[in-house]
C-alpha positions as CSV (number, residue, x, y, z in Angstrom):
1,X,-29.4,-49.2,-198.0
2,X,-32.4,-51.3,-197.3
3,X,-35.7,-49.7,-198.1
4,X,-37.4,-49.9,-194.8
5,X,-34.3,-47.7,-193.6
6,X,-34.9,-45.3,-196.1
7,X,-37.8,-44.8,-194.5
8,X,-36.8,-44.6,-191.4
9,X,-34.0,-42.1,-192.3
10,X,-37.0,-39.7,-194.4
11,X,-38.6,-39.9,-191.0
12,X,-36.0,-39.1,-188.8
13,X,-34.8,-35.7,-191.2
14,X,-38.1,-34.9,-190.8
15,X,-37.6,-34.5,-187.2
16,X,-35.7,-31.9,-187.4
17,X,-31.7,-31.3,-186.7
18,X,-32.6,-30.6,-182.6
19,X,-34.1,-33.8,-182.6
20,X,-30.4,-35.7,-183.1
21,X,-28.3,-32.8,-180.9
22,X,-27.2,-30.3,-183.5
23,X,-28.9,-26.9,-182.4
24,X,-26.8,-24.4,-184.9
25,X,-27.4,-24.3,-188.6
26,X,-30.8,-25.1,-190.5
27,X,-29.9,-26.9,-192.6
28,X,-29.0,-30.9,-193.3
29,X,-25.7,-31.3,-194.6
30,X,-24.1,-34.7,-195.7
31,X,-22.0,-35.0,-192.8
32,X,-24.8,-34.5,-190.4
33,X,-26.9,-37.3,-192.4
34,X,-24.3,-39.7,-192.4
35,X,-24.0,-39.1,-188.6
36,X,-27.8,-39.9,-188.4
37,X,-27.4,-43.3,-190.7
38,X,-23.7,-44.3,-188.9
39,X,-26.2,-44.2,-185.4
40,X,-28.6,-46.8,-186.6
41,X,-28.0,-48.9,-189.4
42,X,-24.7,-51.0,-189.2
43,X,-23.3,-49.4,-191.8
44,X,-21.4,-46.4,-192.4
45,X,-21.4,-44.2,-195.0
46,X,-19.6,-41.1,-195.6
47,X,-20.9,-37.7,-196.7
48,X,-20.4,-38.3,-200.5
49,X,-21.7,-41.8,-200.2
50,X,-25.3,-40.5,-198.3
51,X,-26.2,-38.1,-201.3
52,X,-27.2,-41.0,-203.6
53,X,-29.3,-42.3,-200.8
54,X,-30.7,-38.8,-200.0
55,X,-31.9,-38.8,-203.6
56,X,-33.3,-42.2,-203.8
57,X,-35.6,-41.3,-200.7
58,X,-36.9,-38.1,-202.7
59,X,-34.6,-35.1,-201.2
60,X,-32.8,-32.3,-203.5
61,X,-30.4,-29.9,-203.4
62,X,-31.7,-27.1,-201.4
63,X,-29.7,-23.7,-201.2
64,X,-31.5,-20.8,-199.1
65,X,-32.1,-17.5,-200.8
66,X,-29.4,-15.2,-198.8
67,X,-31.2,-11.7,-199.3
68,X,-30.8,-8.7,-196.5
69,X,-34.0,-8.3,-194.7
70,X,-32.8,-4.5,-195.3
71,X,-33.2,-5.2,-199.2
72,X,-35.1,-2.2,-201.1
73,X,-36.1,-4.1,-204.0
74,X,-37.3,-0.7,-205.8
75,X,-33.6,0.4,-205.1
76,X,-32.1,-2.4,-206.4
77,X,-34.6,-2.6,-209.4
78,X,-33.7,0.9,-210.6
79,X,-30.3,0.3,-210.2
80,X,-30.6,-2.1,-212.3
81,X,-32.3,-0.4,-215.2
82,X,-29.9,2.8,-214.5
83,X,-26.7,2.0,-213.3
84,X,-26.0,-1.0,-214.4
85,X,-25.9,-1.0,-217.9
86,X,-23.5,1.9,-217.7
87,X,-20.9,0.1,-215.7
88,X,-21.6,-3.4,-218.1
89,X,-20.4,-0.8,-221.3
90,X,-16.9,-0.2,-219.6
């Protein structure tokens, strides 16, 4: 990939997923990027090959931190300290 469409593929993720139709989800995903690329360059990629070029314009893996909003952490902390050690024994 060219490097002035690098840039112009680190500008358009920085758009935002709205910005090319996809409401749902929060996330890119290689599919999505390659979807993005396949629209302007005359190319196309497929979701395993965009991941190299994700990387050479500076992105990483990003997994979201699933925690209940519920979440007692002083709960889960004595747990823990408590509990688990003896369930670990059995």
């Amino acid at each position: 990939m060219k490097p002035e469409w690098r840039a112009w593929l680190a500008a358009e993720l920085e758009k935002g997923q709205a910005a090319h139709g996809w409401v749902e989800g929060q996330r890119w995903v290689l599919a999505r990027v390659a979807t993005v690329i396949a629209r302007r360059c005359p190319v196309r990629f497929s979701s395993a090959q965009s991941w190299p070029i994700l990387r050479q314009t500076g992105y990483s893996v990003q997994a979201p931190v699933r925690r209940a909003a519920e979440r007692d952490e002083e709960a889960v902390a004595t747990w823990t300290k408590e509990t688990w050690p003896r369930v670990e024994r059995r």
